[in-house]
C-alpha positions in Angstrom: -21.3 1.4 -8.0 -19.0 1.0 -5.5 -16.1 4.0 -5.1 -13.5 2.5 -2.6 -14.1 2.5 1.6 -14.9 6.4 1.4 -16.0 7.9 -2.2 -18.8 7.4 -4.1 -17.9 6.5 -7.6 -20.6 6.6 -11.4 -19.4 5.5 -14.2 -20.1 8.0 -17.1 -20.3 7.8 -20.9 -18.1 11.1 -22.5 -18.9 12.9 -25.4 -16.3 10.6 -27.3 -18.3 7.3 -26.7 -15.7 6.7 -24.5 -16.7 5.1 -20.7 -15.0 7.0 -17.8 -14.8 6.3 -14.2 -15.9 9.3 -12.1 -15.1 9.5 -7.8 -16.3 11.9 -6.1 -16.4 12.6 -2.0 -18.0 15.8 -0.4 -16.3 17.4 2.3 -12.5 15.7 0.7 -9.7 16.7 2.9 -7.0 19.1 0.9 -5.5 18.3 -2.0 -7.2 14.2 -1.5 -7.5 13.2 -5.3 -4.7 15.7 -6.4 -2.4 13.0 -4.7 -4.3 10.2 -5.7 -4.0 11.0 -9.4 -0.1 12.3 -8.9 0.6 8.9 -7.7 -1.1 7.0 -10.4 0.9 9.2 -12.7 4.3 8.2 -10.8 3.8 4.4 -11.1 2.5 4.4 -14.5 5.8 5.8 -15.4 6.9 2.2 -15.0 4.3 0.4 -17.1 6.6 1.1 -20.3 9.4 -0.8 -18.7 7.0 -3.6 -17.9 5.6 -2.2 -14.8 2.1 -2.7 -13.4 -0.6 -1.3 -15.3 -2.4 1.9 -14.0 -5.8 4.0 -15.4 -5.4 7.1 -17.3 -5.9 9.7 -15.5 -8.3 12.2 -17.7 -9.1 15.0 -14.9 -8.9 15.6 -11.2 -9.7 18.4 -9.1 -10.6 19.3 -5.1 -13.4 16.9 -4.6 -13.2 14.5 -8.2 -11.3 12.3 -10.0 -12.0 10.8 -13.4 -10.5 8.2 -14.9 -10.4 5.9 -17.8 -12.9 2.9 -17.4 -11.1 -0.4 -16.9 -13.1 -3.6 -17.3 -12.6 -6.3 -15.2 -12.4 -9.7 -15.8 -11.5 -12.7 -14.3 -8.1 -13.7 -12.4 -5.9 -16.6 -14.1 -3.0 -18.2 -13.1 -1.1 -16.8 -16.0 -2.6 -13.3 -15.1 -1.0 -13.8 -11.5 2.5 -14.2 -12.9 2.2 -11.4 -15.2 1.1 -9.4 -12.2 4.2 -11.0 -10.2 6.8 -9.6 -12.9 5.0 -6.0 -13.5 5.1 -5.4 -9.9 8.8 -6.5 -9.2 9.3 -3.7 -12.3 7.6 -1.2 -10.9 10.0 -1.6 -7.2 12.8 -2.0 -9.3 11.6 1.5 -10.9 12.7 2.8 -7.9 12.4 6.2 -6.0 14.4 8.8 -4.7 14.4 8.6 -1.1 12.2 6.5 1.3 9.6 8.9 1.6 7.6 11.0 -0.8 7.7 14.9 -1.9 4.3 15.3 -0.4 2.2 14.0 2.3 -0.6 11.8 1.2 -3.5 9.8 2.4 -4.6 6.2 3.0 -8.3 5.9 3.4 -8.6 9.4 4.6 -6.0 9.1 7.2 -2.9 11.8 6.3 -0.2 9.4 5.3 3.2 11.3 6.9 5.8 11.1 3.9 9.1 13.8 4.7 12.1 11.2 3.7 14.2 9.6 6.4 17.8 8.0 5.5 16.7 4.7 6.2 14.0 2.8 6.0 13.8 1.2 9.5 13.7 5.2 10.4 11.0 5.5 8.1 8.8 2.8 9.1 9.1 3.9 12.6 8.7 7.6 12.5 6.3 7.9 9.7 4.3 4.6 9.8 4.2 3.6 13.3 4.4 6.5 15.5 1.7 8.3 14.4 -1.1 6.1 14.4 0.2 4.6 17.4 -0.4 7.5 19.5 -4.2 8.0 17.9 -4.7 4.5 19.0 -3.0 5.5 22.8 -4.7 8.7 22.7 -8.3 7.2 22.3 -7.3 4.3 24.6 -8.1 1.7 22.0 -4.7 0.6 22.5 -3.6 -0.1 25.9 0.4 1.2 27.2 1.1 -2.5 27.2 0.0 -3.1 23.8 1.7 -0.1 22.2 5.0 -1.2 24.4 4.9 -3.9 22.5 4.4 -2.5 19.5 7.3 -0.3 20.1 9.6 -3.0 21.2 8.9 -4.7 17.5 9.5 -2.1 15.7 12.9 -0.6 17.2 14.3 -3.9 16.4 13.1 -3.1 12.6 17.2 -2.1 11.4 17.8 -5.9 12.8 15.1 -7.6 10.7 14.6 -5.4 7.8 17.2 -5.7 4.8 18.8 -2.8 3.5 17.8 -2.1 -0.1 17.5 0.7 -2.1 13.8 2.7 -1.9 11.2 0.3 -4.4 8.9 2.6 -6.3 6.0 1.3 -4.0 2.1 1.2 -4.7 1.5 1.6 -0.9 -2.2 0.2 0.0 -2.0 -2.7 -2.3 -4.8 -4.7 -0.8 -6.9 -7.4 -3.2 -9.9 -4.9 -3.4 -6.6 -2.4 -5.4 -5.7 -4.7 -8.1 -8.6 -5.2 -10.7 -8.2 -7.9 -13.1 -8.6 -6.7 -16.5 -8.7 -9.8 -18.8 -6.4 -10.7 -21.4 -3.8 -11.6 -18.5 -3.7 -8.0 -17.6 -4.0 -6.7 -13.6 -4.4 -3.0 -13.4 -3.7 -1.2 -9.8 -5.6 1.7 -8.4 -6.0 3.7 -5.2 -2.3 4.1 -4.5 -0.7 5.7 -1.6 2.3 5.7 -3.8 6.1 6.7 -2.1 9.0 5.5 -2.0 9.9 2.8 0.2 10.8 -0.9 1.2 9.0 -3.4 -1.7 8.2 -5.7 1.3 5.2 -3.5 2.3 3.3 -4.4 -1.1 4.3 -8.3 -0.7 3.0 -8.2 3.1 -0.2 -6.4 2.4 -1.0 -8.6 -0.5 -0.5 -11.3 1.5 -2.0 -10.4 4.6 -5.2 -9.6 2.5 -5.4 -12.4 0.1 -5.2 -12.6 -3.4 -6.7 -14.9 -6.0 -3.8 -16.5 -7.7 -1.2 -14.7 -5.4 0.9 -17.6 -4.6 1.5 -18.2 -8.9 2.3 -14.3 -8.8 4.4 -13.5 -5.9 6.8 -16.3 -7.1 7.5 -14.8 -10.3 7.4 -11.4 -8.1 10.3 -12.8 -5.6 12.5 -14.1 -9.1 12.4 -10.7 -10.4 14.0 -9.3 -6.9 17.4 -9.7 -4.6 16.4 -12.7 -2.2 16.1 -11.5 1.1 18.9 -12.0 3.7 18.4 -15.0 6.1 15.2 -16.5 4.7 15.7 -19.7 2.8 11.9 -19.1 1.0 8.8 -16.4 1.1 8.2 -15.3 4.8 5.9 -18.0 6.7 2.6 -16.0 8.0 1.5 -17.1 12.0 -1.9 -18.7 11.7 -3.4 -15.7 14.0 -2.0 -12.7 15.7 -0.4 -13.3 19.5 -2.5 -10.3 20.6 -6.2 -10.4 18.9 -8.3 -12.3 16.3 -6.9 -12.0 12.9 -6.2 -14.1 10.9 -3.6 -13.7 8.0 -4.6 -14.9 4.9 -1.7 -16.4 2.9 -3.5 -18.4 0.1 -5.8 -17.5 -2.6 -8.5 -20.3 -1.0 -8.7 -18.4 1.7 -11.0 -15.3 3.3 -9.8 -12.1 2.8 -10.3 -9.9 6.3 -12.0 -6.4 6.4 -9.0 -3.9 5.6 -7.7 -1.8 8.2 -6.3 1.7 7.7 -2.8 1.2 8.3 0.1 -0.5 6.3 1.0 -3.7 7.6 4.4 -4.7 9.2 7.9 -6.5 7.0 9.0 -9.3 7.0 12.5 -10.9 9.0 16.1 -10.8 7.8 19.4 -9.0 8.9 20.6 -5.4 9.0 23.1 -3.5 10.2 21.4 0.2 10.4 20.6 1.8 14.1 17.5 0.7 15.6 15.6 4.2 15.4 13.5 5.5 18.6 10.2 6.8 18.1 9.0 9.7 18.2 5.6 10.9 17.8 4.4 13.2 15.0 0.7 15.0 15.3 -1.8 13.3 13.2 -5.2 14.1 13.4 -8.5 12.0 12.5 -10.8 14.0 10.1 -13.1 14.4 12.5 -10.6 16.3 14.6 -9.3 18.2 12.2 -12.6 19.8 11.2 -13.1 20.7 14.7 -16.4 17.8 14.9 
């Protein structure tokens, strides 16, 4: 059965009678499921205030995780705006800082998570810079690109509201929300931290979500409208700079997921456009030394 972009997962029948979900990858970079299950843990805390739904965690260590089995079912309309409100809980949920107490992963990238006061800072320092220069380093990315790239993101205190840090999933993609039946959507494979709720809305809508446009109306209700938009952010039909194509209906094609969290949407601020710095991150590859 399929375990995610990296793991490979088996589904396993306990002792109890009970069904479990078991992943497993050899070779898992330190403390990889550890954070996984942590932040699972941290947004169910949520689900009894109406959050979104996560799996029991029933043990983790170095190179596993098992969980409780969740069957799937299909998506409804009604499922989508149950989804909409659970998730607007969980942001509302909150978090201490924008940032996390501990680094963490997305696919097996290291996911940079030492707070910053704001989140324009954030965004910049810990989710740009970093995979920016990768991309610079192994001249995927030309210095005209990542100028540009640059460029849009120091003007990210102009177009990025300030709100308080949203108790966020972090890689909420459509293959991350499994629906359960009985209107229920449960989320998995978090890269859970506290920052701006934006970044769950943009990747669900970059990605493409069955029902999404039911759910992330009910979703925007249960939030603070955003500065300077009269509606939900308008998605160009391609990218200025290469051939993607955002999806922003549930008809539509959902692209192959990247590695990296997508970009917020526009509004009005008042913080200091940060500068960017660049923080080491290293591929696995090069941090095994192959």
């Amino acid at each position: 059965m399929a375990g995610g972009d990296i793991a490979t997962a088996v589904s396993l029948r306990l002792s109890s009678g009970r069904t479990a979900f078991l992943k497993t990858l050899t070779g898992a970079p330190p403390h990889f499921f550890e954070r996984e299950a942590a932040g699972l843990r941290w947004l169910g805390e949520a689900t009894a205030d109406g959050g979104v739904a996560t799996p029991e965690v029933l043990a983790v260590d170095t190179d596993v995780l098992i969980l409780a089995w969740v069957e799937s079912g299909r998506p409804s309309t009604e499922a989508a705006n149950v989804f909409g409100r659970a998730l607007a809980a969980t942001h509302r949920a909150g978090a201490a800082a924008f940032g996390a107490e501990e680094d963490g992963y997305i696919g097996r990238l290291p996911l940079l998570n030492r707070s910053l006061p704001t989140w324009a800072e954030f965004y910049a320092e810990r989710r740009i810079a970093p995979y920016l220069k990768v991309l610079r380093d192994k001249a995927i990315v030309s210095a005209e690109d990542a100028a540009v790239v640059e460029a849009a993101v120091a003007r990210g205190a102009e177009i990025v509201p300030e709100e308080p840090p949203a108790r966020l999933h972090g890689d909420l993609w459509n293959g991350n929300v499994i629906w359960a039946g009985e209107d229920r959507a449960v989320v998995i494979d978090p890269a859970a931290y506290g920052g701006h709720r934006e970044i769950d809305l943009a990747m669900l809508a970059l990605f493409g979500l069955p029902q999404a446009a039911a759910g992330d109306e009910r979703l925007r209700r249960g939030l603070p409208a955003r500065r300077g938009l009269g509606g939900p952010a308008r998605l160009p039909p391609a990218c200025s700079r290469c051939s993607c194509t955002p999806v922003s209906s549930a008809a539509s094609t959902a692209p192959a997921r990247p590695g990296s969290p997508p970009a917020t949407s526009e509004t009005s601020s008042q913080v200091p456009a940060p500068r960017l710095s660049e923080p080491q991150i290293l591929l696995p590859e090069e941090r095994s030394g192959g």
